[in-house]
C-alpha positions in Angstrom: 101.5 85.2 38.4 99.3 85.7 41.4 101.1 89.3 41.6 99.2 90.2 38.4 95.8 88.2 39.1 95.3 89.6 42.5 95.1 93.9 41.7 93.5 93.1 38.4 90.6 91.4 40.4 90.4 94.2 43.0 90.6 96.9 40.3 87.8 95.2 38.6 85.3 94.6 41.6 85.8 98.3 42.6 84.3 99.3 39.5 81.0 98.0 40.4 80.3 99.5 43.7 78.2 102.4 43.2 79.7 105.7 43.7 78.2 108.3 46.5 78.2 111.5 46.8 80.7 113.3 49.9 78.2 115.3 52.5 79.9 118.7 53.2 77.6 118.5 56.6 79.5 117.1 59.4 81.4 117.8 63.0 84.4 115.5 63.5 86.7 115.4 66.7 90.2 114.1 66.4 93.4 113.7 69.0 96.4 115.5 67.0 100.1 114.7 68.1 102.4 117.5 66.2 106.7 117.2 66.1 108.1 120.7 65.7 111.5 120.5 63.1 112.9 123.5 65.1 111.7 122.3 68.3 112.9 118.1 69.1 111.9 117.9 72.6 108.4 119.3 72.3 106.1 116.6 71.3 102.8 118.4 71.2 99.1 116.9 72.1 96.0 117.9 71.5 92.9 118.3 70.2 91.0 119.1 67.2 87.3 120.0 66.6 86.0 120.4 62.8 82.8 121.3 62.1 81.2 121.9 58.2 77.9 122.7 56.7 76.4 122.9 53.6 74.9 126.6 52.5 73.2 125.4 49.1 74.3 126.4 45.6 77.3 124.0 45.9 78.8 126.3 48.8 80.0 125.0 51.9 81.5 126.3 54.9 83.6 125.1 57.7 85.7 125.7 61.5 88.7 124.4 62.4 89.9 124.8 66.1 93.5 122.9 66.8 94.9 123.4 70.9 97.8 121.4 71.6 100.6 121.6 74.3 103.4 120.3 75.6 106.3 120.8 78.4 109.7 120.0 78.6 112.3 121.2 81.1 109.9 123.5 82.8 109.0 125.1 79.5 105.4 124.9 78.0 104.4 125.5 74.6 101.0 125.8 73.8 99.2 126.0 70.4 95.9 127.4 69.7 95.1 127.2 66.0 91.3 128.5 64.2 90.6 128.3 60.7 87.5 129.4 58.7 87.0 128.7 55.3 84.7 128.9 52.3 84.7 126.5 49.5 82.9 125.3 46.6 81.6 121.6 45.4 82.7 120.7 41.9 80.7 117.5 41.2 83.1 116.6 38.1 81.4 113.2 37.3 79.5 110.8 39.2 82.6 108.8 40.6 84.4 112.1 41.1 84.3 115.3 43.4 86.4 118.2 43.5 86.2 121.1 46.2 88.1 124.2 46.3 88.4 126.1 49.6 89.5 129.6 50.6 90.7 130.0 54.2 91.5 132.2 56.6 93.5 131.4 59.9 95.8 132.0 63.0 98.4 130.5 64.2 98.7 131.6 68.3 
């Protein structure tokens, strides 16, 4: 019974809270750990650094820069990633946002 009662009641109190609209504007740093399928031993840390701003008109733009490395058995890898992409804010309803991107990256 109380396996029924208790998502019913969140469900419901989550339709109250007012709904907010996402800003496009912001810089985020992050620590990244990536596995490699191909590669077991390498465990790779890092960085990441994003950065996004909003242009106007429902445009946005935005910078990703990923470096991450690793060594094992006298071997280092090292990652350097950089992605910049332009995208698009689809303001569907009040409670719901879409946006569609377009990037363009390297993988070094």
């Amino acid at each position: 019974m109380y396996k029924l009662i208790l998502p019913t009641l969140c469900l419901s109190c989550c339709g109250f809270a007012h709904a907010v609209q996402p800003s496009y504007s912001f810089l985020q740093a992050s620590f990244v750990k990536t596995e490699l399928a191909d590669l077991e031993p390498f465990n790779l840390n890092g960085y990441e650094l994003r950065a996004s701003g909003e242009v106007g008109y429902g445009f946005f733009v935005e910078y990703k820069h990923t470096d991450s490395s690793d060594s094992h058995d006298g071997f280092k890898l090292d990652v350097l990633q950089r992605q910049f992409s332009v995208g698009y804010i689809h303001n569907i309803s009040p409670r719901l946002t879409l946006d569609y991107r377009v990037g363009l990256g390297n993988l070094i």
